[in-house]
C-alpha positions as CSV (number, residue, x, y, z in Angstrom):
1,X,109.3,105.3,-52.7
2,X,107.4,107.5,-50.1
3,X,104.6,107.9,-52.7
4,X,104.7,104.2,-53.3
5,X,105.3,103.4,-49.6
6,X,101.6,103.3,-48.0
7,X,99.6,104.5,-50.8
8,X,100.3,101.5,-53.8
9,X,101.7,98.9,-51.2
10,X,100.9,99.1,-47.5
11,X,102.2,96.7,-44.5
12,X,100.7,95.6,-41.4
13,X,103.6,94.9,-39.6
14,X,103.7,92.3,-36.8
15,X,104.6,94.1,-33.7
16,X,102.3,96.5,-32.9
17,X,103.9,97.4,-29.9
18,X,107.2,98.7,-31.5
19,X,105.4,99.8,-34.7
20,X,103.0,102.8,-33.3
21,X,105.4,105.9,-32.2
22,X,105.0,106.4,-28.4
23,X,104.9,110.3,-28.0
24,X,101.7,111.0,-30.9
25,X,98.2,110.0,-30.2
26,X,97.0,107.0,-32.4
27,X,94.5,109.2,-34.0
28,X,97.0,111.5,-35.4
29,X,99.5,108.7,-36.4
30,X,96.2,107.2,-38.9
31,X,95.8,110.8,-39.7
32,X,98.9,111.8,-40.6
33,X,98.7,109.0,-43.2
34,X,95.4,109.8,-44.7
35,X,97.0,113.5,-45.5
36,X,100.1,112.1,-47.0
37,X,98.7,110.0,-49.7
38,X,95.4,112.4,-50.0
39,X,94.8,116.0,-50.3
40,X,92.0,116.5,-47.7
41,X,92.1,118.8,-44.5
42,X,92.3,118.1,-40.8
43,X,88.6,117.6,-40.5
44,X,88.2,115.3,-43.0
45,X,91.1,113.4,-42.1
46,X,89.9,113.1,-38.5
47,X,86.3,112.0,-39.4
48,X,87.7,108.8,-41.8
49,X,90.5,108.3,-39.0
50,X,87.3,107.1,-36.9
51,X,85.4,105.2,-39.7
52,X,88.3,103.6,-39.8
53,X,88.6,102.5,-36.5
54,X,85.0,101.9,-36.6
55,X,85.4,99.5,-39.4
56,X,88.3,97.6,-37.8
57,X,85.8,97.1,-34.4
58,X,87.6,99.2,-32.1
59,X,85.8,100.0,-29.0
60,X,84.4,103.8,-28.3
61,X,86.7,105.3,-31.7
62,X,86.1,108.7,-30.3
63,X,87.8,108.3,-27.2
64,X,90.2,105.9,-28.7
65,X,91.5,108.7,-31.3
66,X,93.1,111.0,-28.2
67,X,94.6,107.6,-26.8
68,X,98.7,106.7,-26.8
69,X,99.8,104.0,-27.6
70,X,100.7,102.9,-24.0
71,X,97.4,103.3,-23.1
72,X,95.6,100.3,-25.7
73,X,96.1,96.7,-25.4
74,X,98.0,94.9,-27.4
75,X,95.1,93.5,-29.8
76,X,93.7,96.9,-29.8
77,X,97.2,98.5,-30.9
78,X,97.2,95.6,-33.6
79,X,93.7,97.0,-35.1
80,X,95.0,100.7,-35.2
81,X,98.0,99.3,-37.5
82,X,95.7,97.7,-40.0
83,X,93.2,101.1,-39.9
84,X,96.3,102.8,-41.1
85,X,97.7,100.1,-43.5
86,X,93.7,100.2,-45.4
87,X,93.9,104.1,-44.9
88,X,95.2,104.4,-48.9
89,X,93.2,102.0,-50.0
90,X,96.4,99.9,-52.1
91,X,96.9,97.8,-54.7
92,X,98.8,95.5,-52.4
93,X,98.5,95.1,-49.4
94,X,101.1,93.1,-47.1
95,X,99.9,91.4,-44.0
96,X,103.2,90.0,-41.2
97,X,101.4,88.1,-39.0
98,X,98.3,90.6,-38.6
99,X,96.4,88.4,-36.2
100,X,98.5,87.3,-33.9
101,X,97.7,89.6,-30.9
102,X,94.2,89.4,-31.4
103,X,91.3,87.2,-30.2
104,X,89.1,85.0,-32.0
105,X,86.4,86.9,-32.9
106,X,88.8,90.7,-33.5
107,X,90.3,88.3,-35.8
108,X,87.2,86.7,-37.9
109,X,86.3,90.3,-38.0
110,X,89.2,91.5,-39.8
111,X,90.0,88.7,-42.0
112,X,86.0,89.2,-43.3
113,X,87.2,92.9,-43.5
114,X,90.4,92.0,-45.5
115,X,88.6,89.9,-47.9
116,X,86.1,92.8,-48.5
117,X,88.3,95.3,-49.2
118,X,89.8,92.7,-51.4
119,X,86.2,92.3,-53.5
120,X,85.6,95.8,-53.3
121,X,89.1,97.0,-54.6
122,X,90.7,94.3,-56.2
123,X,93.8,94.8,-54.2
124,X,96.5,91.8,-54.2
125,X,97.1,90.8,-50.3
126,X,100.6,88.6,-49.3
127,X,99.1,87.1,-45.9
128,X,102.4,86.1,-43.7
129,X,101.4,84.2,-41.1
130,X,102.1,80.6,-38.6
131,X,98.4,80.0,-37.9
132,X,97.5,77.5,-40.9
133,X,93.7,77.6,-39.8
134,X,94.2,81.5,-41.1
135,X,95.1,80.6,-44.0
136,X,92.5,78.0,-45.3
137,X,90.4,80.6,-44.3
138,X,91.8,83.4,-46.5
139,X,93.8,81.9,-49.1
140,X,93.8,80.6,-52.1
141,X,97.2,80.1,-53.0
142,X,99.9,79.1,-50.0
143,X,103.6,79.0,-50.1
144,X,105.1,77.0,-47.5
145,X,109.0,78.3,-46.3
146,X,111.6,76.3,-44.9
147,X,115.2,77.3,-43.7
148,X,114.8,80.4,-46.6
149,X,113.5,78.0,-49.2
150,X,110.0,77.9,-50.8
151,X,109.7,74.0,-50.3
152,X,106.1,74.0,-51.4
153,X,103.8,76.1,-53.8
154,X,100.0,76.0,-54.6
155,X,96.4,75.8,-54.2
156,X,95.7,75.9,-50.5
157,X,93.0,73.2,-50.5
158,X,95.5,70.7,-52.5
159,X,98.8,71.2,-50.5
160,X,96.3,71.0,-47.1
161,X,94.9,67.9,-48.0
162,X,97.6,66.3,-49.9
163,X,100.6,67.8,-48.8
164,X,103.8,66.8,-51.0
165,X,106.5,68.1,-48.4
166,X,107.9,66.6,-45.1
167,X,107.8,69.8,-43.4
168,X,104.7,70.9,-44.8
169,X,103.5,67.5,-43.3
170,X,104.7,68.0,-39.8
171,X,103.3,71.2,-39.7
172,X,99.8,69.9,-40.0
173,X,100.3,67.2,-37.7
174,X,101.5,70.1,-35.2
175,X,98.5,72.5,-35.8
176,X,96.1,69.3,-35.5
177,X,98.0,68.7,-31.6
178,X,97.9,72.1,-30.4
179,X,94.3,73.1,-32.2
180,X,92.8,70.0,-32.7
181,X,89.2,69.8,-31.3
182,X,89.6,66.2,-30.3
183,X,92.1,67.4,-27.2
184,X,90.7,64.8,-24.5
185,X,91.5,66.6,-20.7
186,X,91.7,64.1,-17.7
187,X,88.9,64.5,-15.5
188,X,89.6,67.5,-12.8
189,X,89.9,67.0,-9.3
190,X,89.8,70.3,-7.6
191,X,92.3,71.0,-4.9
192,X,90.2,72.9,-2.3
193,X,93.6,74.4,-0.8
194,X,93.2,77.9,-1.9
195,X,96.0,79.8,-2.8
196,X,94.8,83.0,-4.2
197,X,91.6,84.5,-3.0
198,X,89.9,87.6,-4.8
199,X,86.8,89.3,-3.6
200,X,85.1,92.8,-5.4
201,X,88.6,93.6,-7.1
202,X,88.2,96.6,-9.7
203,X,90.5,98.3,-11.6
204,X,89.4,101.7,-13.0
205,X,91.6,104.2,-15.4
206,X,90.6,108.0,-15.6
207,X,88.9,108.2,-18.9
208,X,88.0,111.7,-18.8
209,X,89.1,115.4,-16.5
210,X,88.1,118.5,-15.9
211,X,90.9,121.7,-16.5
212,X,91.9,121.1,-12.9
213,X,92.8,117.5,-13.8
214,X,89.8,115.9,-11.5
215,X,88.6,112.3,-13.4
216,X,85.3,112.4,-14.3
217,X,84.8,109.3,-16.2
218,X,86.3,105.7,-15.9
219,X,87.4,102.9,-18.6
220,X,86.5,99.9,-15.9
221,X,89.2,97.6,-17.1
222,X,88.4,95.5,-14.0
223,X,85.1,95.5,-12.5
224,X,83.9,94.0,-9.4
225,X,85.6,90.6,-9.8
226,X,85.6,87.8,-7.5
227,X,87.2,84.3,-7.7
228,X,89.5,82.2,-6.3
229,X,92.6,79.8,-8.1
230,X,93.5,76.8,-6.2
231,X,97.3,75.3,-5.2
232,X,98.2,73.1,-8.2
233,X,96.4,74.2,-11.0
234,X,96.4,76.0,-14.1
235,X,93.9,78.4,-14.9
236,X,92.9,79.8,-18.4
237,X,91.8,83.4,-18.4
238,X,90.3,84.1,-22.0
239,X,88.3,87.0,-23.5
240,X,88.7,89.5,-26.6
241,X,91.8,92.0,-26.2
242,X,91.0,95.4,-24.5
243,X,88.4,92.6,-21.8
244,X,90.6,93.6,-18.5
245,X,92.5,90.4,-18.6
246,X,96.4,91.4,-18.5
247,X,95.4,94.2,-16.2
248,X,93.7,91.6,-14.0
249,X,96.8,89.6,-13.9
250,X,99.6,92.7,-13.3
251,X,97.4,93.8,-10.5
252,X,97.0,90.2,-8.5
253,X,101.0,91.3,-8.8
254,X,100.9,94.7,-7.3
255,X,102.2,95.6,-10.8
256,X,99.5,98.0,-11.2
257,X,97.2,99.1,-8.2
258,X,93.8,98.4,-7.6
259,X,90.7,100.9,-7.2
260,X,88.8,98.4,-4.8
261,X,88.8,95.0,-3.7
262,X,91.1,92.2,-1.3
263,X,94.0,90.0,-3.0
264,X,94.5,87.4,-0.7
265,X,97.8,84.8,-1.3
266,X,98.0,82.1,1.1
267,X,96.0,83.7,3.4
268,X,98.5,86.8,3.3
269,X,96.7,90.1,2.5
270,X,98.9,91.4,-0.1
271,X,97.4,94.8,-1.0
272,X,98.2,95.2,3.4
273,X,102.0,94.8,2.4
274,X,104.5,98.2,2.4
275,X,107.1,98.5,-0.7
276,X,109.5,96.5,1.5
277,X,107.6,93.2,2.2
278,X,106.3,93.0,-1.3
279,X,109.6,93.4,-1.8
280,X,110.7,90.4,-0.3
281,X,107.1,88.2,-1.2
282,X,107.7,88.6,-5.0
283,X,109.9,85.6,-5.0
284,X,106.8,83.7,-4.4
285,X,105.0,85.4,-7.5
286,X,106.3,86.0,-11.1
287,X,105.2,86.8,-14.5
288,X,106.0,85.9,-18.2
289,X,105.4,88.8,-20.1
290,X,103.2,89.2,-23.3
291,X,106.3,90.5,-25.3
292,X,109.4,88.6,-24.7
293,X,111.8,91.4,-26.5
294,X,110.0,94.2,-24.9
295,X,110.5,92.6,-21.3
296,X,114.6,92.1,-22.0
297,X,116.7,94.3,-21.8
298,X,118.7,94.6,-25.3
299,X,122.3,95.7,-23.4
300,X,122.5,92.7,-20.6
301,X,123.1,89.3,-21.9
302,X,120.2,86.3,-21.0
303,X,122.8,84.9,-18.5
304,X,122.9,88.1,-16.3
305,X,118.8,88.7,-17.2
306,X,118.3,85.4,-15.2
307,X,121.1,85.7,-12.9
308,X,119.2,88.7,-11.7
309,X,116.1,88.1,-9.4
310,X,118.9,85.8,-7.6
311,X,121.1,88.9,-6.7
312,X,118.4,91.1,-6.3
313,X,116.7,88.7,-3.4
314,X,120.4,88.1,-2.4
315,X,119.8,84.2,-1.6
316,X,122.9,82.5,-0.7
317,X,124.8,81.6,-3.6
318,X,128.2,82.3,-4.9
319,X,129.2,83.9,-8.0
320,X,130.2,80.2,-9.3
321,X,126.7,79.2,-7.7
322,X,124.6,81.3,-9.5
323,X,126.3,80.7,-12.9
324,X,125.6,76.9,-12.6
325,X,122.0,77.4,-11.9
326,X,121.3,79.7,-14.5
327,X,122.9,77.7,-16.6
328,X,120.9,74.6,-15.1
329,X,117.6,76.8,-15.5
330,X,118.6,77.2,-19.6
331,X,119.1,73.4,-20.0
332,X,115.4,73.1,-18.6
333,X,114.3,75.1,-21.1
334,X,115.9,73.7,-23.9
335,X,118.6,76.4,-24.5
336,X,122.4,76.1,-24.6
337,X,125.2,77.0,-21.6
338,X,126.3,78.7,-24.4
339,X,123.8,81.1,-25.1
340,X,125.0,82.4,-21.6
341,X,126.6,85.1,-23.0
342,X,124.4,86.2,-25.5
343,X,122.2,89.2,-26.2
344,X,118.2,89.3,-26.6
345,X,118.7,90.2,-30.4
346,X,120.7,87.0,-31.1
347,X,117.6,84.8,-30.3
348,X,114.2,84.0,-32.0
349,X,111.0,84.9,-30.9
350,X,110.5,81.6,-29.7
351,X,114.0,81.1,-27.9
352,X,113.4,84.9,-26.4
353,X,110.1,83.0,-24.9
354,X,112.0,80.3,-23.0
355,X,114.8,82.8,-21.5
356,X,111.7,84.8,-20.2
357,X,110.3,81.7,-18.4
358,X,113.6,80.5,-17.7
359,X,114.0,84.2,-15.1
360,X,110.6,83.5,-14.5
361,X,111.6,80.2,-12.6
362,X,114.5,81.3,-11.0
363,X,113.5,81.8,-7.7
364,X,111.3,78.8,-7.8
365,X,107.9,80.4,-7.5
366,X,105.1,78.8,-6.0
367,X,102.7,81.2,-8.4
368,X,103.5,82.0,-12.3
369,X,100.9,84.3,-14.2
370,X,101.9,83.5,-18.3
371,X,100.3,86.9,-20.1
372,X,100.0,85.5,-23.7
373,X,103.0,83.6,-23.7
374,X,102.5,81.5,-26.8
375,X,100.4,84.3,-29.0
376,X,103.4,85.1,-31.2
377,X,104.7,82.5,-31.8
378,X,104.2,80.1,-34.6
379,X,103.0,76.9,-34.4
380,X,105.9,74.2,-34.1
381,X,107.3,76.8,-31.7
382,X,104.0,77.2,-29.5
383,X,103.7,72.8,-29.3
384,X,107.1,73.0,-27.5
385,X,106.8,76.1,-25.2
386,X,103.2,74.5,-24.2
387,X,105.0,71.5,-23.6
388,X,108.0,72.8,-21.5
389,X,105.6,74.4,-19.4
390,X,103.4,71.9,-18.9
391,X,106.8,69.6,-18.1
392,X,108.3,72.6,-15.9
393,X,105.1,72.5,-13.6
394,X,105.0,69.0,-12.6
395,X,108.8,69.9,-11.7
396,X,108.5,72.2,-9.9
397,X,105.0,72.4,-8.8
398,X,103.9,76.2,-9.1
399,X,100.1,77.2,-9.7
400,X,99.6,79.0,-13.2
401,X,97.1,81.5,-14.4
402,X,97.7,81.4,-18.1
403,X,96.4,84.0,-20.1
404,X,94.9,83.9,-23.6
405,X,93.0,84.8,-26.5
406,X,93.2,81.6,-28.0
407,X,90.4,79.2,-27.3
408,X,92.5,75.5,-28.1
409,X,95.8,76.8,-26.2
410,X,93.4,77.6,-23.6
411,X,91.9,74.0,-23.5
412,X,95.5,72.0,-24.0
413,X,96.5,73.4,-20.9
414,X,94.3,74.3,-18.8
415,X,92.3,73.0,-16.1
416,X,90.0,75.6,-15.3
417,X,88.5,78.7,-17.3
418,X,87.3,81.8,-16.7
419,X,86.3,84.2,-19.8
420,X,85.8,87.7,-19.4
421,X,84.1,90.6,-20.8
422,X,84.5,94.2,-20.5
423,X,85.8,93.6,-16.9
424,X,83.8,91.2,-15.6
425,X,83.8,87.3,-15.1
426,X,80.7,85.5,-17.4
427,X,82.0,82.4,-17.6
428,X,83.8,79.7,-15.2
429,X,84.6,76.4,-14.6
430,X,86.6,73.2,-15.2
431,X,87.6,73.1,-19.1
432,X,85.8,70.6,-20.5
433,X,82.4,72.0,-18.9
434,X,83.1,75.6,-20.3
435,X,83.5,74.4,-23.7
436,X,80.9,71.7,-24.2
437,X,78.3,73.9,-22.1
438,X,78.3,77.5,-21.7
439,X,76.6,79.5,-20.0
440,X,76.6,83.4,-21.7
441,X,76.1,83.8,-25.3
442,X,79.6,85.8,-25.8
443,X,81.2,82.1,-24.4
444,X,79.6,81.2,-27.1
445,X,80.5,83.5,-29.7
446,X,84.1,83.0,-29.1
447,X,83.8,79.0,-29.9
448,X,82.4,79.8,-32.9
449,X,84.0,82.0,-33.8
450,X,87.6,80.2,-33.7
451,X,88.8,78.9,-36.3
452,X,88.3,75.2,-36.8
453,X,91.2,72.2,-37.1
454,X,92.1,71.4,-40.2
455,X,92.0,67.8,-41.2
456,X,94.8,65.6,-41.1
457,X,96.4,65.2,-44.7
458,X,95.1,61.8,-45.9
């Protein structure tokens, strides 16, 4: 199987955060499968490693070889997967999900480089996927799955525009709410309380030392940004991965400490505050991670997951207390008192999600940062998280920076928009602005580049 495995029939799996060992470089871990299947040396092996990475659009592949894991986002982890997957160069070639971590124009890029390798080679390709705007893009034969069951079978342009199954009907009708182009916002009243003000924030990483372990160059992932997020709003941060955005949004938390710059919240000067008082302010401020199973931990059941910021910040509540609002908190988002006992491997991706926001509201924040909270999950799945968050904010009231790489999750529920690019801020303003007129040319690239609603089945 090993000389199968990889070299006749290769896998892009759909976690690239679990799928990349942690202790090699990512360079070696491409390389290591170019010498199994092939009998070239270390040098050779090295220089295709970086075509490869070249070909697959990651940023500076150089520096990128002698990176771990840790250290790439989560788009750019995904890219290092398929440069290893097209290393052999197979005869089939199995995609799960492939796209789901990257942005809109990472993932044109790729599916143009899947369907070339496909011309070139003649290789067979099984593309898994939720997004159905992928798939009229790259195939030409779709089999639609329900409950285990192939419910539906054939050309992709018939069963999209004729479709001969319920379920394969609602789907469409789902992808059309959630990525239709026709999404009409209500006009935006800004609230001119500010509750978060940045000025000049910059994060820089060591990209380079000397022997004596003095940095000499810097990966900017945040450079010189300034803006401010209002009380009551929700507002979109977009841009291609690896563009500084989840590292924007961990350090507004403290979660990762600025080179430069003033975070202001309500006034309060947060990067001022000793271990102690942030201690005691981050019931004010929560996140929902990128990776739901990632951000659980696999030996403490969801009940005591969510039970915990409440002990932690040791409000007031008895033992009986705290059970009935967690298990009020899992009712809001759509989950059973039963489940109270559970474990993060008994749930879905999608119910994972909802536990995640369900901690995330425990303490009733007044401030939520969502990192990607919708990317993985497939569509039916991403209509009702986008829903119960939109619901769970006129509840309870909290401002929202929601972050994204895709463009019509972006625009359902957001107000406001800011894009970056390699750090910085090019683009900003209410929604509907942003997307009818924008300003810089890579705004620009990233609408077109997205791909387009399919029609409604006739």
């Amino acid at each position: 199987m090993q000389s199968v495995r990889g070299k006749e029939i290769a896998m892009i799996f759909q976690e690239p955060m679990t799928s990349l060992n942690p202790v090699f470089t990512c360079g070696h871990q491409v390389m290591e499968a170019l010498q199994l299947h092939q009998e070239i040396g270390e040098k050779e092996a090295k220089k295709r490693t970086i075509e490869l990475f070249e070909r697959v659009k990651l940023p500076d592949p150089e520096q990128l070889f002698n990176r771990y894991p840790h250290q790439l986002s989560g788009g750019q982890k995904q890219r290092v997967m398929i440069a290893m997957a097209m290393s052999g160069n197979p005869s089939l070639l199995i995609c799960d999900e492939p796209t789901t971590a990257l942005d809109v124009t990472v993932q044109k890029t790729v599916l143009d480089l899947i369907k070339e390798l496909q011309a070139a080679t003649g290789m067979g390709v099984l593309f898994i996927t939720h997004d159905l705007g992928v798939i009229a893009e790259i195939a030409a034969r779709v089999i639609i799955m329900y409950n285990g069951a192939i419910v539906e079978e054939g050309d992709t342009k018939k069963i999209f525009t004729d479709p001969g199954h319920a379920y394969t009907r609602s789907l469409l009708e789902i992808n059309q709410f959630v990525r239709g182009s026709n999404i009409i916002k209500k006009p935006y009243a800004v609230n001119e309380d500010v509750l978060i003000n940045v000025k000049h924030l910059s994060v820089w990483f060591p990209a380079k030392k000397t022997l004596l372990g003095r940095p000499v160059a810097f990966t900017k992932a945040v450079d010189d940004v300034s803006f401010e997020v209002f009380k009551g709003e929700t507002l979109g941060l977009v841009g291609e991965s690896g563009c500084g955005k989840t590292t924007l949004g961990r350090t507004l938390l403290r979660l990762i400490e600025p080179t430069s710059g003033t975070i202001e919240y309500d006034s309060h000067d947060l990067l001022s505050l000793n271990q102690h008082d942030l201690k005691k302010f981050r019931k004010h401020i929560q996140i929902v991670f990128q990776d739901p199973y990632s951000s659980l931990n696999p030996s403490v059941t969801i009940g005591s997951a969510i039970e915990e910021p409440l002990k932690v910040h040791h409000l007031k509540l008895s033992a009986r207390q705290r059970k009935d609002r967690v298990i009020e908190l899992l009712e809001k988002v759509k989950l059973e008192p039963s489940h109270f006992n559970r474990y993060p491997h008994e749930f879905s991706g999608g119910q994972r999600q909802r536990i995640v926001i369900a901690r995330a509201l425990s303490l009733e924040p007044s401030f939520i940062i969502c990192d990607e909270s919708v990317s993985a999950l497939d569509v039916s799945v991403q209509a009702q998280v986008l829903k119960l968050l939109n619901d769970l904010k006129k509840e309870f009231g909290y401002t929202c920076i929601f972050i994204s790489h895709d463009l019509s999750v972006v625009k359902y529920i957001s107000d406001r928009v800011m894009v970056m690019k390699r750090g910085k801020i090019v683009d900003t303003g209410p929604i509907e602005e942003v997307y009818a007129h924008p300003v810089s040319d890579y705004t620009r690239n990233l609408l077109n580049s997205a791909p387009k609603p399919l029609p409604l089945h006739a």
